[in-house]
N, C-alpha and C positions, 0 to 999 in steps of 0.2 A: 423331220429331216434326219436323216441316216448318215452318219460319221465315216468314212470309206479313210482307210487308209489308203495312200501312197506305197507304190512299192518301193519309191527310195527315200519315203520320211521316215526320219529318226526319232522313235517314241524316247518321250524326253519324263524323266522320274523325276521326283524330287529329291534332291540331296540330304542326306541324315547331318543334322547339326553335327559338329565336331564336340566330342566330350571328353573330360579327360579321363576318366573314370569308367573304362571299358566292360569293367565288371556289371554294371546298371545295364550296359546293352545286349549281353550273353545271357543265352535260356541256360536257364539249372540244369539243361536234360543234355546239356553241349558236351560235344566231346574235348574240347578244349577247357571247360568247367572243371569234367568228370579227372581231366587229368590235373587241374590246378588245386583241385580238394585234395587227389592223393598226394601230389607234393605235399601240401599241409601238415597232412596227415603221418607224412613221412617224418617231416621234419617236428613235428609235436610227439613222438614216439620217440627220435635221436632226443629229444632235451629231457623228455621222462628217465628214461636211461642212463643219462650223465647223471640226472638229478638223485635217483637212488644208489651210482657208484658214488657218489659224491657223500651222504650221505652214509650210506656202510665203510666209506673208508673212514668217516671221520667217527665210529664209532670203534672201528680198531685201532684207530691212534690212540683214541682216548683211553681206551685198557692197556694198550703197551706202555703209553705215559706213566698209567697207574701203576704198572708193574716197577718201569725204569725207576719213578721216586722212593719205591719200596727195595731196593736190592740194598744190601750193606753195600755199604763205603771200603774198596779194594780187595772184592768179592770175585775171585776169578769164574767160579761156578756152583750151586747150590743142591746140595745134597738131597734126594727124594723125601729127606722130612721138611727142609725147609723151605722145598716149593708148595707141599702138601700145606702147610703152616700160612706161606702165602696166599695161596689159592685160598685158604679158609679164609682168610681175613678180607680177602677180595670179595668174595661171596657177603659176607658180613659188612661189607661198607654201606647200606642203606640202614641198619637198624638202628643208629642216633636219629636220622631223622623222622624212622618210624616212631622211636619214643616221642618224639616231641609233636607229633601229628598226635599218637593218644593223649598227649596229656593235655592238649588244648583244647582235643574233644571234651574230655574228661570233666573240664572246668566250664561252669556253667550249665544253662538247662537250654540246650541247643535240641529239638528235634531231630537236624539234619545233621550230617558229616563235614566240617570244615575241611577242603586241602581232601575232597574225595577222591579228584579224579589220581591227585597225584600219588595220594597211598595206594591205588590200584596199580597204576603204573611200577611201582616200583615192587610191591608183592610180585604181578606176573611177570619181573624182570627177574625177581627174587628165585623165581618157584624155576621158570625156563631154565637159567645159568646152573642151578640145584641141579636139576634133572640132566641137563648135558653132560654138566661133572662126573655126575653117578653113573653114566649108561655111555655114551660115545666118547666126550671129552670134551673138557672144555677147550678155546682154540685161543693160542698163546705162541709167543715165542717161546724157545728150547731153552730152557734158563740153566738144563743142563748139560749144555753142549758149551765150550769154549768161543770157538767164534761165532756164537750168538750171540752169546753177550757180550764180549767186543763193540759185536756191531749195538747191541741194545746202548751200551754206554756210550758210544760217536753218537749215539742219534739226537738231533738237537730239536727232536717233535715236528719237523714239516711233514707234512703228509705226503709227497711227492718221494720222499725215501723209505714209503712202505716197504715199496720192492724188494727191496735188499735181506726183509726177514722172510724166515724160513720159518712159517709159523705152523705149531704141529696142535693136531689134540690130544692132550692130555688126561687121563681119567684116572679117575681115583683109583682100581682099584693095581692102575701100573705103578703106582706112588706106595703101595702099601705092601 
């Protein structure tokens, strides 16, 4: 027997269960997919983003800090030997703890390197900041400008009031 349709019956479907989770019922190849992965996408690139300002600012805080606790006390502006003199000692703030990485190597009969990854670290921080110094400049507040240091002295370390410095490069051989 042969099933004949009606011209006026209504082929009847079955109804797709209700889910809450719409994503299980969409092909990967959908164009409403295709644009729900770019939003994603979008939005995991904006928080990469923040992620690395976030992070480079809080490595320029933390050298302007360095500088701020190193100014004399009622220092209006510092003469090109004494930023020269600063910037050396800047440069030179990892070598206590590089002594004390050799000397723990030193002791005992270790094959391997204790505290390697961090003596790396801090050498290729060593050698970069060296090389900046010598060739482009290293990147600092104007320690010999008046109202930078002003501002360097108001600043109470938030990071949100980077803005306000006028951060220049300095090289060695304008110091000399």
């Amino acid at each position: 027997m042969e099933k004949s349709l009606i011209p006026n019956q209504k082929k009847t479907y079955a109804k797709m269960p209700k889910v809450k989770n719409l994503e299980k019922l969409k092909h990967p190849n959908s164009r409403k997919m295709m644009s729900l992965a770019k939003k994603m996408n979008k939005e995991e690139k904006k928080n990469n983003n923040k992620l690395g300002t976030h992070i480079k600012q809080n490595l320029i805080g933390e050298k302007i800090l360095w500088f701020k606790e190193r100014i004399p006390e009622g220092c209006v502006i510092l003469s090109k030997g004494e930023t020269l003199e600063l910037i050396e000692t800047y440069l030179a703030r990892f070598d206590e703890e590089l002594e004390q990485i050799a000397l723990k190597n030193s002791v005992g009969q270790r094959k391997n390197r204790q505290h390697a990854s961090r003596e790396d670290v801090i050498n290729i921080t060593k050698k970069r900041e060296r090389d900046e110094f010598e060739t482009c400049g290293l990147e600092m507040p104007d320690l010999m400008d008046v109202h930078q240091m002003e501002v360097l002295r108001n600043w109470n370390g938030e990071l949100r009031f980077l803005q306000h410095f006028k951060l220049k490069r300095i090289a060695k051989k304008h110091l000399q």
